[in-house]
N, C-alpha and C positions, 0 to 999 in steps of 0.2 A: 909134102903134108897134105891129106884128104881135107874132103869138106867138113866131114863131121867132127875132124881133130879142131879144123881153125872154128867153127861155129864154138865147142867146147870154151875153148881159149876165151872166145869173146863173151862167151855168158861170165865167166869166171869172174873176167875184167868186170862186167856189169855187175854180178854181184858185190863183188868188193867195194864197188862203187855206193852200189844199195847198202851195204853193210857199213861201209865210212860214214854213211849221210841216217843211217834210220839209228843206229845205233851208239852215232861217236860219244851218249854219256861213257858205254864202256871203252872206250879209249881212251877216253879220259880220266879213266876212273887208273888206266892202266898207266899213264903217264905220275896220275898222281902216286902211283903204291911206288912207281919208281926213286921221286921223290921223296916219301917217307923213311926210306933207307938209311938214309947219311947217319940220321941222330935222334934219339929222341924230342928233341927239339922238335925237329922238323916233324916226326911222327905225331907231334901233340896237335898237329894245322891242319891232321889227313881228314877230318871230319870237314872242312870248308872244303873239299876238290872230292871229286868224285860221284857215287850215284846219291852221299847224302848233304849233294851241294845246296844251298839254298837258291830253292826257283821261285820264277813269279807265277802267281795265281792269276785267273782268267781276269778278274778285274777287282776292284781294292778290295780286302776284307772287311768286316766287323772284328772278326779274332782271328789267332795266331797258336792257338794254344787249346788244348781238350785236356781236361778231365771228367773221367766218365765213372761214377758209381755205380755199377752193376750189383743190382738184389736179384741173384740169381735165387730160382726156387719158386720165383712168383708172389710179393708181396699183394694182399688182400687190398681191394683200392676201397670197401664196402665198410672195414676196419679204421683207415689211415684217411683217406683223403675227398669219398666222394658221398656225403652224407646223406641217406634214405630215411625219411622217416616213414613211407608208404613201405616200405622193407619190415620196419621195424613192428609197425601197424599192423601186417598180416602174417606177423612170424608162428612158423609151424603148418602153415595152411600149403595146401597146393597150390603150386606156380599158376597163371589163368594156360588154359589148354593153347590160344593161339600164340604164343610168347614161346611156347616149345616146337614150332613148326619147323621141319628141316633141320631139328638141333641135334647133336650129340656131342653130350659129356665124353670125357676121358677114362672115366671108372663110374662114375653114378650112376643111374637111373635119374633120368632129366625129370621124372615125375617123383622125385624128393619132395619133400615142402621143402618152402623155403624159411630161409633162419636171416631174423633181424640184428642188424649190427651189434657187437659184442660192447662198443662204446663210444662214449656221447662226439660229439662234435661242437666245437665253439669258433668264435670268428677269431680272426686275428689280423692285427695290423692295422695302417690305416686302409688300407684295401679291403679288410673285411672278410677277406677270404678263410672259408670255411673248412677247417682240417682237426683230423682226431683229439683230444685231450691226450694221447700218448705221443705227440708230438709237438712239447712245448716249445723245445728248441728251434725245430724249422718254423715253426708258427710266428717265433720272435723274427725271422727273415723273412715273412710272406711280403712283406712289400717290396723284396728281390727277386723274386721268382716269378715263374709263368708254371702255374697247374693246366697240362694235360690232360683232361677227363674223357677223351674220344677219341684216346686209342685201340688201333685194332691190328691182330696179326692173322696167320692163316694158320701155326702149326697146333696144336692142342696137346704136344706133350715136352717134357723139358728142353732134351739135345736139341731137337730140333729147331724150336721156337729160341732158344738161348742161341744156335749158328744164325738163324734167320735177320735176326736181331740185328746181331755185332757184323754177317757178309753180309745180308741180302738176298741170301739162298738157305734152302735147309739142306744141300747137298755138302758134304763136304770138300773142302776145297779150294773154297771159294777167298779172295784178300778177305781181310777183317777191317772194320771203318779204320780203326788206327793204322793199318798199314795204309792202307788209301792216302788217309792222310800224310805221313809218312811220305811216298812216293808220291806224292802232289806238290807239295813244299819242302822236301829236306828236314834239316836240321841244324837248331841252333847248339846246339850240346856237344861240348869240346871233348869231355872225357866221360860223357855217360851215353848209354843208347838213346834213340830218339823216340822211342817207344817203352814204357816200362809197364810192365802188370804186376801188381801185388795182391796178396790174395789171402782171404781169413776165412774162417767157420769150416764149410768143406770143400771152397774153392768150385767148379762149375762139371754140370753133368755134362757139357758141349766138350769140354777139353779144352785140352790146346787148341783146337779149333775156333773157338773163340778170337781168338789174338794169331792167329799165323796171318805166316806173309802168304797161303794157296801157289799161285801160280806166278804171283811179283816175286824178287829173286829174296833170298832168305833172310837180309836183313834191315828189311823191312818190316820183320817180323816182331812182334813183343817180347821182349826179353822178361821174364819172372827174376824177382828177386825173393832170395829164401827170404824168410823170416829168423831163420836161428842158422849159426854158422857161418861158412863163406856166404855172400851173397847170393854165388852164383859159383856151381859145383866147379872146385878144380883152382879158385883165384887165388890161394893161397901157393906162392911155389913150394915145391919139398926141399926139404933139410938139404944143404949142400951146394942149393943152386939162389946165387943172390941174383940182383938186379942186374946190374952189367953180363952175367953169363945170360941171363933169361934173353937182354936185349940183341947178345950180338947171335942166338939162338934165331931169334926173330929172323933176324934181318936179313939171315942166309933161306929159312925159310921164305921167307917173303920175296926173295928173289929165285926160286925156284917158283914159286908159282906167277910170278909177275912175267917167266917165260911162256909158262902155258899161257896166260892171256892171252899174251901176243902171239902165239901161236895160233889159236884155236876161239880168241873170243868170246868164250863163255861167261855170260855174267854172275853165275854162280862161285867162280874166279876170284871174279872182284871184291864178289859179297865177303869170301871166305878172307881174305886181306886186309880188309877193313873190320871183318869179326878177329881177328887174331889183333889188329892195332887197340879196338877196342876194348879187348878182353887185360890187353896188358895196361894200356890206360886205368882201364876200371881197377888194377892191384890200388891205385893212390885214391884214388873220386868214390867207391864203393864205400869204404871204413866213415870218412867224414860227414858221407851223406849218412850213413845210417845210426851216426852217435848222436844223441837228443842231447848231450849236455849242455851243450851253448845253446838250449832253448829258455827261456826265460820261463821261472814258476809257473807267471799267468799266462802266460802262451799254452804250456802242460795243461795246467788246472781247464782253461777254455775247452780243450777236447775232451777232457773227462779222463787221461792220462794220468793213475797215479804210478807208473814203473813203467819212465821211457822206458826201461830196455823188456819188456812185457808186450809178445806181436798182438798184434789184434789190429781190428777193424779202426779204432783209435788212430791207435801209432800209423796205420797205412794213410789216414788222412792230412797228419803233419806229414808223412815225409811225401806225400801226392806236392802239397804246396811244396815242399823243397827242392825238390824235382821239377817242378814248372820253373821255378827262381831262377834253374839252373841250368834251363834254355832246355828243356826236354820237352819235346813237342806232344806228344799224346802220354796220359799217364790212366790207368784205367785199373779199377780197385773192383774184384769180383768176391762177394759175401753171398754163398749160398747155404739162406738159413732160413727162406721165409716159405717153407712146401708144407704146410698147416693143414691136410686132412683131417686129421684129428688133434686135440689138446690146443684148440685156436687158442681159447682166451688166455692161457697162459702164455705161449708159446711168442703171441703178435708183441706182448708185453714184454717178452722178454727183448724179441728183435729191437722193439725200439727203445729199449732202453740204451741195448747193443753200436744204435747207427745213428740216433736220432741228432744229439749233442755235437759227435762230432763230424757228420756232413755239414750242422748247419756251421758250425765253428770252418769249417773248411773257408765256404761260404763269404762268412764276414771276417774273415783271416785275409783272402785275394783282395776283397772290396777295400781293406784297411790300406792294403801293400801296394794298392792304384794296379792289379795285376786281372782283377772281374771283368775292366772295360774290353779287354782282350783277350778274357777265356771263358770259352763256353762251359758250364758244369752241366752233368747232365745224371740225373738221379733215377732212378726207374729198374723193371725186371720184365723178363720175357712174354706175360700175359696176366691175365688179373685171376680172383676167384671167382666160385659161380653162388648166385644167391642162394644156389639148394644148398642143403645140407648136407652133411658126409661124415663117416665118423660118429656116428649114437646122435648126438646132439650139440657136438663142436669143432667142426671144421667144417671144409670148404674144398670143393675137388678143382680143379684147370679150368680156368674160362677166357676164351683166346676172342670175346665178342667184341669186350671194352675191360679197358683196363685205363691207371691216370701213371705219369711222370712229370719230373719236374726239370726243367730246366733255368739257367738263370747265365746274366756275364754277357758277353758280346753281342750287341745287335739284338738280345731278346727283350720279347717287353717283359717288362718288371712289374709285380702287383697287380696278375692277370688271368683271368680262368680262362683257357679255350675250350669249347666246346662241353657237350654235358650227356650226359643216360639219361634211359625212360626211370621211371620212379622206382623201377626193382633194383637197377644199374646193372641192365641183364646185354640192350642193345645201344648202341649209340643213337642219343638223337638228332644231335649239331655237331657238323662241323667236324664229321669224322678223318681222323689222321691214321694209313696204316704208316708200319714198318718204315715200306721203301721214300712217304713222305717225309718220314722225319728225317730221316739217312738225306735223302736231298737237301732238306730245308739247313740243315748241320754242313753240309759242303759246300752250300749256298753263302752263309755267315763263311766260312774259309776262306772264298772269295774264288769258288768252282763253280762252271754250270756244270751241274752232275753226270747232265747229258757227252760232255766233251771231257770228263776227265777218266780215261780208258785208258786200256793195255791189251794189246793182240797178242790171242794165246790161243794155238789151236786151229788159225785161219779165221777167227773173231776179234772183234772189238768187246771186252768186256768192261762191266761199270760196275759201280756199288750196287745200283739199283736197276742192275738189269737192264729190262723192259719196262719199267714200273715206274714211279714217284714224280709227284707235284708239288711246287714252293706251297708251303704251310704259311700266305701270307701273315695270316693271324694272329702270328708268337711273333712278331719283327717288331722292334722296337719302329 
């Protein structure tokens, strides 16, 4: 045998080695799909072993649990939540010249006049805090929440600022926070995914990009649940084929791929093993989660639900909580309805009439169920409006300077404005928060330094937040 045969030999042996020790979750993911074989019994336990075993986080959390309201489109913060009267004062006039320095709109002409809020503003709560008259409902939960008035992103048009958002990049590609999540902590969800996205109005300009698993292996990824139909294309079996055929269908596939595993290692492998266990699971946990009968009147009536079986933006927020109940780790509801160029004042009013009742019913639904202290909600869209005008004399083009959202639940302060705009709500004046700080300050509450929670992809270490993001002391309970 030559040198370069035994050298050969010996790297192989060290890789194997390196491959035992960096990668044994997929061994064990491999061990486990052998295990799920026997029965479905056993099949039903495959969600505790494997890649969505439950791990420990960097040190204790505040929460355990996301849901995430996505107002894709761009909700007006000038309308809803961050009130100008010096806006309102100079409506119609030109912006002042030094306010437009280094600026560019998206479609406007930054030298629009600007247009003052479409409507009023009152306090609410014992906090005091100040949010639109079209949103009486979240107003009744302001002493739960924390208002973010000084956020800022970089992208200035939909996809991208809406990837930006949910990865951390506007590249596509990239995990989504819910996969992060996901692949930080596992999963407590025996027979449903541990990620679910549900989606109303017209769903997001980003895509599936929004919610992929990028370059973590793929089911980590969000799984959508239809709104009308099977849940989830295919769950239904066809005519001819019951249960017992489907299962022992399974379980021969499952052991052809459970060889490739061991074969060859792929984590894509395991993923696919654990989607095929969870897909068959999901025929029984899919139907029950998605029947509203066993909800109580007043439970309906609170979200403003008059036809559980009727999809919408509503229904997505009862079955968000049912989904949390039900040990599902990230749940994330995308409504893209609020892109207001033109027809604002109707248009804001319609949105909330659309969102407003039942986020905050979501809200004080978890807080009832002792389920808040342990999950972060998080309300918000990809960038604000800009104070000019656009559209004859009602709307509002992309303004990525400042924008507000809302958070509330684990570890947040409660009954709390951070940060604030100049008097137009054009730039941030306190206490600015982009992107990559909130994505931190949210994995931070998980109980991750965001700096250590990575995945090498490419000959890098990558993260939610890049290169980028600082704990948002100032929203922490």
């Amino acid at each position: 045998m030559n040198t370069s045969h035994l050298l050969h030999n010996a790297r192989a042996r060290l890789l194997s080695r390196r491959w035992f020790f960096g990668e044994c979750g997929v061994g064990l993911a491999g061990i486990a799909a052998s295990s799920m074989l026997a029965s479905e019994g056993r099949a039903a336990a495959a969600s505790a072993a494997g890649p969505l075993a439950l791990k420990a986080s960097h040190f204790a959390p505040k929460a355990k649990r996301v849901v995430y309201m996505f107002q894709a489109g761009a909700p007006s913060h000038l309308e809803l939540y961050d009130p100008k009267p010096a806006l309102a004062k100079h409506d119609g006039q030109l912006p002042p010249a030094d306010l437009l320095k280094g600026y560019r709109a998206a479609f406007i002409n930054p030298k629009s006049a600007l247009l003052g809020p479409k409507y009023a503003f009152q306090k609410y709560g014992a906090s005091g805090i100040e949010m639109s008259e079209l949103l009486p409902y979240t107003g009744a939960i302001a002493d739960d929440i924390c208002l973010v008035r000084s956020m800022q992103t970089d992208a200035v048009n939909h996809a991208p600022a809406q990837i930006l958002m949910n990865t951390g990049s506007q590249q596509f590609g990239r995990p989504s926070f819910g996969s992060w999540t996901l692949y930080g902590l596992g999963s407590e969800a025996s027979d449903l995914p541990g990620y679910v996205v549900l989606t109303s109005a017209k769903g997001t300009s980003g895509g599936a990009s929004n919610y992929g698993a990028g370059f973590l292996p793929t089911l980590y990824g969000g799984v959508p649940l239809r709104s009308g139909g099977d849940p989830v294309l295919y769950l239904s079996n066809p005519k001819g084929i019951d249960r017992e055929t489907q299962r022992a269908s399974l379980d021969t596939l499952n052991r052809l791929n459970d060889l490739s595993l061991k074969a060859v290692g792929d984590p894509e492998i395991a993923a696919r093993i654990q989607a095929y266990e969870m897909a068959y699971r999901l025929q029984a946990s899919a139907p029950e989660l998605l029947d509203l009968a066993s909800e109580p009147k007043e439970v309906l009536a609170r979200y403003g639900i008059t036809d559980p079986t009727k999809a919408g933006y509503a229904r997505n927020c009862l079955l968000a909580r049912r989904l949390l109940e039900r040990g599902v780790r990230f749940v994330q509801l995308f409504h893209e309805a609020w892109d207001q160029h033109g027809g604002l004042t109707k248009e804001i009013r319609k949105n909330a009439l659309d969102t407003d009742q039942a986020s905050a019913a979501l809200v004080s639904d978890l807080k009832e169920r002792g389920l808040l202290d342990d999950t972060i909600v998080v309300w918000g869209g990809e960038f604000g409006r800009t104070p000019m005008v656009q559209g004859g004399n009602d709307g509002r083009d992309h303004h990525n300077r400042a924008f507000t959202m809302w958070l509330a639940g684990g570890g947040i302060k409660s009954g709390h404005v951070h940060g604030q705009t100049d008097d137009f709500g054009f730039n941030v004046a306190a206490d600015p928060v982009h992107v990559h700080d909130l994505n931190a300050t949210l994995l931070h509450l998980l109980g991750f330094d965001h700096t250590r929670l990575t995945y090498r992809f490419q000959g890098r270490d990558y993260r939610l937040t890049d290169v980028h993001g600082s704990l948002v002391k100032g929203i922490l309970a």
